[in-house]
C-alpha positions in Angstrom: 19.5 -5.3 3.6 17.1 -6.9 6.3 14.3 -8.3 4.1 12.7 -9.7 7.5 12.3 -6.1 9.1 11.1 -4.8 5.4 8.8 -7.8 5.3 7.5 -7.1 8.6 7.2 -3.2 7.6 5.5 -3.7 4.5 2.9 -6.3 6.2 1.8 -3.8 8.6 1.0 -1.0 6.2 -0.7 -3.4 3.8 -3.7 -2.4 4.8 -3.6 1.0 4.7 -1.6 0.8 0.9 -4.9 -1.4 0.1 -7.1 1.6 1.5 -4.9 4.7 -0.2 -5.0 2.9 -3.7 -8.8 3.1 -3.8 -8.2 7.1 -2.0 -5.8 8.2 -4.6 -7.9 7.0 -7.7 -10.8 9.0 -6.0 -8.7 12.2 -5.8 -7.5 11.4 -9.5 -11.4 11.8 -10.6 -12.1 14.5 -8.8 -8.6 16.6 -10.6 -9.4 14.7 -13.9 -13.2 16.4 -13.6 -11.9 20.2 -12.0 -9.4 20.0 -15.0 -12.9 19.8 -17.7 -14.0 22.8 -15.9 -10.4 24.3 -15.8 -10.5 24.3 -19.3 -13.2 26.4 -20.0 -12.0 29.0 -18.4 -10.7 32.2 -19.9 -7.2 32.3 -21.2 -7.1 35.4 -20.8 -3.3 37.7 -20.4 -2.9 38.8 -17.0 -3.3 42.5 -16.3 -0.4 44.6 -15.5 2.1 41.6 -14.8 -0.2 39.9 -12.4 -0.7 36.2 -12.8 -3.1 34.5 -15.1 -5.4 32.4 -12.2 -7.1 30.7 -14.2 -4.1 29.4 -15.9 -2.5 28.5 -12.5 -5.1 26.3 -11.3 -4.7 24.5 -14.5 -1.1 24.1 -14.6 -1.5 22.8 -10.7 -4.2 20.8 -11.7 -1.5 18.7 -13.9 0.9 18.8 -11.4 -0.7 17.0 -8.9 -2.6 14.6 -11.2 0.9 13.9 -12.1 2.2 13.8 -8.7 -1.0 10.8 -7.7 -0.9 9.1 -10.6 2.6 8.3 -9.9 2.5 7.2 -6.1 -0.7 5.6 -7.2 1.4 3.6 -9.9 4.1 2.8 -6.8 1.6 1.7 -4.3 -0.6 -0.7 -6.6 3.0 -2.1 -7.4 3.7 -2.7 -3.6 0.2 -3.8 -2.9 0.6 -6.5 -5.7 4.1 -7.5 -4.5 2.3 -8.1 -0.8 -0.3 -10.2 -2.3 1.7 -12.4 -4.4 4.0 -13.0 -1.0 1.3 -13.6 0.5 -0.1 -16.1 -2.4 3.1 -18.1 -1.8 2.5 -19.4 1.7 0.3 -21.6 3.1 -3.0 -21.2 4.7 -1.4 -22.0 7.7 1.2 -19.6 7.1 -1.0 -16.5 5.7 -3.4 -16.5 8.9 -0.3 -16.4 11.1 1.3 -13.7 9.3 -2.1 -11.5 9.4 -2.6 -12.1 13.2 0.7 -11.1 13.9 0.9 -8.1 11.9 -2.2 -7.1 9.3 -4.9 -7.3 11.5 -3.3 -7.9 15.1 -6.2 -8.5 17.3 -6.9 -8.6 21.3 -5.7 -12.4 22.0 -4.4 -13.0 18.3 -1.7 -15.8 19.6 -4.4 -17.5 21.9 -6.5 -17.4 18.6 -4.0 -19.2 16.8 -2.9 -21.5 18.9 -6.3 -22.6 19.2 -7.3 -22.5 15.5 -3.9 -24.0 14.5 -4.2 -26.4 17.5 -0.6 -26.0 18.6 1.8 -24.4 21.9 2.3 -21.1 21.8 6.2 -22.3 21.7 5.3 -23.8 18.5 3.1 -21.0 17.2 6.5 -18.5 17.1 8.9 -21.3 15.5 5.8 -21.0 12.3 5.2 -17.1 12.5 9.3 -17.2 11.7 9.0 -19.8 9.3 6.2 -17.9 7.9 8.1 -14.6 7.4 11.3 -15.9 6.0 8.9 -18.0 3.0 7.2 -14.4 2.8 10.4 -13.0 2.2 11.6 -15.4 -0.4 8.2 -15.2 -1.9 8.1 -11.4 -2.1 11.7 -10.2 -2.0 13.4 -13.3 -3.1 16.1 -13.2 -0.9 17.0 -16.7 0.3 19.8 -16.0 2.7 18.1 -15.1 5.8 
C-alpha cells in the first residue's frame, strides 16, 4: 500500500467529496419528498400482467434512497478522515498541502515561498514532510 499516492489522491478530491456531501443530502430530500407523494398513489393490481407503475416508482424510490444514503454515509466518513489529517499538521504544513494539491493556484510555490519566507529547495523538503505527517495523521502508517 502507497499511503503517499492515496494521500495525495484523497487531497485532491477533497473538495469535490466536501461539495457531493451537501449534493447527495439534497437529492436525499428531494426522494424522501417524491416517496410522500409516491405513497398516495393507487395500489392498484396491474391489468392483464402489466406492471403496477405506481408501485415501481416506489420500490425505485427506496432503492436509490438506499443506494445515496450509503455513499453519502462513505463520503462524510472520507471527508472527516481528510479533515482530521489535516487537523494534525501544522499551519505551516496545512497551507503547503492545499497549494500543492486542494486548491493549486497560478504561482502556488512562488506564493509559498514568499508567505513561508523560504527557497523553493526548501519549500519541497516541507510539502514531503507535510505529506508523510498527513499520512500518519490520516492513515497511520508510519513506515514511509
Amino acid at each position: 500500500m502507497d499511503g503517499i499516492k492515496m494521500a495525495i489522491a484523497d487531497l485532491r478530491v477533497y473538495e469535490k467529496r466536501k461539495a457531493a456531501v451537501g449534493n447527495l443530502e439534497e437529492r436525499i430530500k428531494i426522494l424522501n419528498e417524491q416517496n410522500v407523494s409516491l405513497r398516495g398513489l393507487s395500489n392498484s393490481a396491474p391489468v392483464m400482467g402489466g406492471a403496477n407503475r405506481p408501485e415501481d416508482a416506489w420500490i425505485n424510490n427506496i432503492a436509490e434512497r438506499g443506494q445515496l444514503e450509503t455513499n453519502l454515509k462513505i463520503v462524510k466518513s472520507l471527508v472527516e478522515l481528510t479533515e482530521k489529517g489535516l487537523a494534525s499538521l501544522t499551519d505551516a504544513q496545512r497551507l503547503i498541502l492545499e497549494l500543492f494539491y486542494i486548491d493549486r493556484v497560478q504561482g502556488y510555490k512562488e506564493i509559498l515561498c514568499d508567505r513561508l519566507c523560504i527557497e523553493q529547495s526548501r519549500l519541497y523538503e516541507l510539502k514531503d514532510r507535510a505529506i508523510k505527517d498527513f499520512v500518519v495523521g490520516m492513515y497511520g502508517i508510519v513506515e514511509l
